[in-house]
N, C-alpha and C positions, 0 to 999 in steps of 0.2 A: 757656208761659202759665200763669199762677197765678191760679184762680178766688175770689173774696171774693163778699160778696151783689151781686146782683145789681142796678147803677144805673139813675138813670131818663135817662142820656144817655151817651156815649160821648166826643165832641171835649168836652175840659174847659173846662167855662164854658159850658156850650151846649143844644141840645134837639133835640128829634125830630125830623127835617126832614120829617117825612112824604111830602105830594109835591109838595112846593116843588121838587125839583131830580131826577122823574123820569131824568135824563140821565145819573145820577150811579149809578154801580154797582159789588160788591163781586167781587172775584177769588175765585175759592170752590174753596176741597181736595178732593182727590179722597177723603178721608173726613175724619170728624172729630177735631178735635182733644182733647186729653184730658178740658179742660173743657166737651166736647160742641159747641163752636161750630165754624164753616166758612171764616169770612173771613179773609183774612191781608192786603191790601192793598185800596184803591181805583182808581178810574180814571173815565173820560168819557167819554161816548160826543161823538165830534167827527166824525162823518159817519153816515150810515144805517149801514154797511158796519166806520167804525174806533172802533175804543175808547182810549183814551191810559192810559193809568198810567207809570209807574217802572222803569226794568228791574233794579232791587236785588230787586226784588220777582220775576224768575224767578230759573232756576237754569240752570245751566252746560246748554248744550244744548239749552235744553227748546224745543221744537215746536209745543208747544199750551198754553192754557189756557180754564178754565171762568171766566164770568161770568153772574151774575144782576144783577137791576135792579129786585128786592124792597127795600124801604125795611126790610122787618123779615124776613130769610132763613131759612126755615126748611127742614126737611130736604125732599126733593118739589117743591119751586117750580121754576118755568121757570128754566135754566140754557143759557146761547148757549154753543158750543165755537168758537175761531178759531185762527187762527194767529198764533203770538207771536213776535214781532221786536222785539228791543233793540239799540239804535243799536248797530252794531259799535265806534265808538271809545269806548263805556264799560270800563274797566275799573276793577274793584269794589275791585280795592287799592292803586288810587293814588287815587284823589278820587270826589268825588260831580258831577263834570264829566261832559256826557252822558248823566247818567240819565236816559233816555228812553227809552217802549216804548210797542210799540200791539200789540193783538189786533184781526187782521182778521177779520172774520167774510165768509162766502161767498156770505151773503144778507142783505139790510137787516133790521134789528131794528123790528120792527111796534111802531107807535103811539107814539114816543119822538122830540120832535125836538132833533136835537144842540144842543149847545155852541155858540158861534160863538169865534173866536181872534179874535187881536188882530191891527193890521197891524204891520208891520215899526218896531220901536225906537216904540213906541208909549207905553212908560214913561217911556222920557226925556224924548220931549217932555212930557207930566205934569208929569216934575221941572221940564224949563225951563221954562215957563209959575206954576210953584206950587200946582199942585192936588194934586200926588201925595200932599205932606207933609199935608193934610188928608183923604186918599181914605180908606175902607176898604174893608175886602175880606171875602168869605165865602169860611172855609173848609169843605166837606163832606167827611164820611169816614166808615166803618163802623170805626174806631180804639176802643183801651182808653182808659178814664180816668186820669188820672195818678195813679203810683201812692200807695200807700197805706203807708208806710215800715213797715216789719216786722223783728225780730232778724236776718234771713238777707236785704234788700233789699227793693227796692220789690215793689208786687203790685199786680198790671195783673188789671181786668175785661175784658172779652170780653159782646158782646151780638150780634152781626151784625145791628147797627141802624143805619139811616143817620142821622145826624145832622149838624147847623150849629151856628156859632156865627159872631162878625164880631168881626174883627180889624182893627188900626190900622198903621201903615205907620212903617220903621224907619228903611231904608236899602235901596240900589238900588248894586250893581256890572253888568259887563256882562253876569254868566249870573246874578245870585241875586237877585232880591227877598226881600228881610228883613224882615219882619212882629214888629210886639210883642206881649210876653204880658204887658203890664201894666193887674194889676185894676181900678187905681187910673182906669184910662181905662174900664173897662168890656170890655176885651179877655178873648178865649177864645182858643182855641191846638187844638193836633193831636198826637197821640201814633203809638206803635205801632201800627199798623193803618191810617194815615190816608196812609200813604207811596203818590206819587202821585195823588192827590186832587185837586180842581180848587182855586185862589181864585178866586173870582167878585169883580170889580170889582164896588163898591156904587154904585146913583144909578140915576134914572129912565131905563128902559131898557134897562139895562147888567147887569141881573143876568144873562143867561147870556153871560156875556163872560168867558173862563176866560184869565187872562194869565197863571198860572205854577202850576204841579204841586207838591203838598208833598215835600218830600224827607227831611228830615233836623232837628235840632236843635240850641240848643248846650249840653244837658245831656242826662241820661241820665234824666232826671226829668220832663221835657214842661213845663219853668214856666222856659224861658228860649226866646229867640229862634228863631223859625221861618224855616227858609232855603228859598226855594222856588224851582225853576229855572225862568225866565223863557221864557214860549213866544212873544215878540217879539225874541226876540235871533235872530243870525243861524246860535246851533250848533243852535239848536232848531229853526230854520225847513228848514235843510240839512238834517234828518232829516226833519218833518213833512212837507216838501215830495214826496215819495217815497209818500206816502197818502193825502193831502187836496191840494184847491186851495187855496192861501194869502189873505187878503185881502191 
């Protein structure tokens, strides 16, 4: 990570979520990193006890991780330790298929109430009815800004702040909602740091309705299409199902 001044938001296009989306928490290092920050991914808390994120976001093996549920992370703050499970049929070098993971923690996380999911193929109908094409969506993450083009590549900020922005709706396959990062609409987008992350369906009611995790992009640059794996499809519900009760 390459440190530049310091911004006043993280998800590009976006702002301080403060505590809009308590629910919403950051994966934190077991030290820090060069430019002094701690977070490297997002995730959600979707029961008392499970946390959701990415599983590109552990490493081979790993056991355990730390999460906080600070909006703005700083070194001291309450940090929950759980056990980290990434769907077994991910594998990190053939696709972004299955990226999926939760941290279980041992004991309910005090004062925070979850997320709620989606029921089963619940986007589709969306598409067939015609709402989807006008839906948008929030995405939250403790992610870098996009970068800042420099002789040697981009340079990404680091803040371990949570932040939002809303995004607009692109395209729909069976595992990926496709979200736009076009200005011209008013759209914000997600970077480094935001993998894993919830989108929250927008509309009276429905903001804690997390229908798909951010995963990935189609540039190396954060200002093209966000592809985020759908948590109403049936590969995601076949993992989820195993930590949560489903609607």
């Amino acid at each position: 990570m390459a440190g530049i001044a310091s911004p006043a938001w993280a998800i590009t296009n976006g702002s301080p979520d403060g505590t809009a989306h308590p629910e919403v928490g950051a994966l934190i290092a077991a030290k820090p990193y060069p430019d002094g920050t701690w977070s490297y991914c997002t995730g959600t808390l979707i029961s008392p006890t499970v946390f959701l994120t990415a599983a590109h976001c552990g490493q081979a093996k790993q056991k355990t991780a730390r999460v906080s549920f600070s909006s703005h992370y700083q070194s001291g703050a309450p940090v929950y330790q759980g056990r980290y499970v990434a769907d077994s049929r991910y594998k990190a070098s053939k696709s972004d298929l299955y990226d999926i993971a939760v941290v279980v923690f041992s004991t309910a996380i005090p004062g925070i109430k979850p997320a709620r999911l989606p029921a089963a193929d619940m986007l589709d109908r969306l598409k067939a009815d015609g709402s989807l094409k006008t839906a948008r969506f929030t995405p939250v993450g403790y992610g870098s800004l996009a970068p800042i083009k420099g002789p040697h590549g981009g340079k990404f900020t680091y803040s371990d702040t949570r932040n939002r922005t809303s995004i607009s709706f692109n395209a729909l396959t069976r595992s990926w909602l496709q979200l736009s990062l076009n200005r011209s609409r008013g759209d914000g987008g997600t970077c480094y740091g935001d993998s894993g992350g919830p989108n929250f369906l927008e509309g009276t009611g429905s903001d804690d309705l997390l229908v798909a995790t951010t995963i990935s992009g189609d540039d190396d640059a954060c200002k093209a299409t966000n592809f985020d794996y759908r948590l109403d499809s049936p590969s995601a519900r076949h993992f989820l199902g195993g930590f949560v009760t489903l609607p």
